[in-house]
N, C-alpha and C positions, 0 to 999 in steps of 0.2 A: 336725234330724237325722232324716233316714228309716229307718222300720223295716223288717228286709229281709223280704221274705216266707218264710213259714215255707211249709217241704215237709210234705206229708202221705204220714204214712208207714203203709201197713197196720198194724195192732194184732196182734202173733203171738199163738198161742192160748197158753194152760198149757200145761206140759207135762203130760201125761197126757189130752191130749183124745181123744188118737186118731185113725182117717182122717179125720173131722167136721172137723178144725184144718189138714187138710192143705194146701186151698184159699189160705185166711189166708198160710201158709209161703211158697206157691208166689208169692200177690202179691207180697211181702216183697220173693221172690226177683226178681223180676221189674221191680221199682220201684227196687231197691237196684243194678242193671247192665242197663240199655238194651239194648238187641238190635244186633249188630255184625256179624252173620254173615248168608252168603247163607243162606234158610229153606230149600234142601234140606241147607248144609250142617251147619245147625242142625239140623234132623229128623235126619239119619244119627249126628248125634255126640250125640244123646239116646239114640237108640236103645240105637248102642253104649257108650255112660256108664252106661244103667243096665241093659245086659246083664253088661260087667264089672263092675259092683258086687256085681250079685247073685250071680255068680260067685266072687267073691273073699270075702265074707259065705258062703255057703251051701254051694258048691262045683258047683252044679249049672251045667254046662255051659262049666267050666273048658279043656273039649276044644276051645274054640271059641279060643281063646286061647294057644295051645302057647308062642310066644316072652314072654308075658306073666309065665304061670304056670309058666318053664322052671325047673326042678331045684329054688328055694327053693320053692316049692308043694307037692312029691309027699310026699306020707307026714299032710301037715298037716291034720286034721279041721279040716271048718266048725265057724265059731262058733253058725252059728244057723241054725236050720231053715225050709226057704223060707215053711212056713205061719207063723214065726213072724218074718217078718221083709217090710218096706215101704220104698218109696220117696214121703215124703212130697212132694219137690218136685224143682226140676233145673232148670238152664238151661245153656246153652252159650257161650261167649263166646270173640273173641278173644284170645290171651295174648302180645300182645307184635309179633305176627306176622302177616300173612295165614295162612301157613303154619300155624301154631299156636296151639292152643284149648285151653282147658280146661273142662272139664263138671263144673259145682257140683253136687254132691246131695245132698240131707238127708235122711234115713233115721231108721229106728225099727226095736229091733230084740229081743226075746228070745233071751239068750245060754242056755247048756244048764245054766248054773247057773240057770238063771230070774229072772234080772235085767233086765227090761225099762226100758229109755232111747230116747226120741226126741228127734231135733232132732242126731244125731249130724250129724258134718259130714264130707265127704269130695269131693277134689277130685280128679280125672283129666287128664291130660294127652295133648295128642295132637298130632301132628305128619302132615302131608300130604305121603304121596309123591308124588303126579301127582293133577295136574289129575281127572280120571275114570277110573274101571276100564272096562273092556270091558261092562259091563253099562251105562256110565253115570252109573254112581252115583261119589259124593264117594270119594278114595281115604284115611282117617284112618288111622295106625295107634296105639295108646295108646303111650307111652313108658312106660319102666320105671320104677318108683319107686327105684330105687338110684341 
C-alpha cells in the first residue's frame, strides 16, 4: 500500500503577531484556493474587497457604496478606527459562476472597546454586470449581505 503524499501547507503565525504574520496568512490563503479568475479580474475585485471592508469596519468611504450601504448603514458608528484596523490577507476566487466571485479577507482589528482580534474572517460577494465598463475595466458589483 502506497502512501499518499502529504501537502505542505504554510505554518499561520499566533495570533497576536501582527502585520510580521501577515505574509504567513496570505500564503495560507493562497495554497488553500488556486487562482481561477482572469488577473485583471482578480486585481479589481481585491481592490474592491478591501475597499468595502474597510468601509463597512470603519466607515470611511462608505459614500462610494450607496446601494451597498443603503438605509441599514446610516446612523450606525464604525466599529474601529482606520488607524486601528488591517487587512492581513485576501484573494478572490470564483463562486459558483463566471459571473460570480467571492473576495476572502482576513483582518485585524481594535474595536473602541479596545479589544484587539486578528485572523477575523470575512467574505464578499460579487456579481458581474457586463463584460467591461467604458473605461474598460471588469464590471463587479458586491451583492448584498441580506
Amino acid at each position: 500500500m502506497e502512501a499518499s503524499p502529504s501537502v505542505s501547507v504554510p505554518a499561520l503565525p499566533p495570533h497576536g503577531e501582527g502585520a510580521a504574520g501577515d505574509r504567513a496568512v496570505q500564503q495560507a490563503l493562497d495554497t488553500a484556493w488556486p487562482a481561477d479568475l482572469d488577473p485583471v479580474d482578480e486585481r479589481h475585485l481585491l481592490t474592491a474587497g478591501r475597499a468595502l471592508l474597510r468601509a463597512d469596519a470603519t466607515g470611511a468611504g462608505r459614500d462610494q457604496w450607496p446601494n451597498y450601504f443603503a438605509d441599514s448603514q446610516h446612523g450606525v458608528a464604525p466599529a474601529f478606527a482606520m488607524a486601528r484596523f488591517r487587512i492581513q490577507a485576501a484573494i478572490a476566487r470564483q463562486d459558483g459562476a463566471r459571473d460570480r466571485a467571492v473576495v476572502h479577507l482576513v483582518w485585524a482589528g481594535t474595536d473602541r472597546g479596545g479589544t484587539h482580534t486578528d485572523g477575523r474572517i470575512t467574505d464578499l460577494h460579487f456579481t458581474r454586470t457586463n463584460p467591461r465598463t467604458k473605461e474598460g475595466k471588469p464590471a463587479w458589483i458586491p451583492q448584498s449581505r441580506i
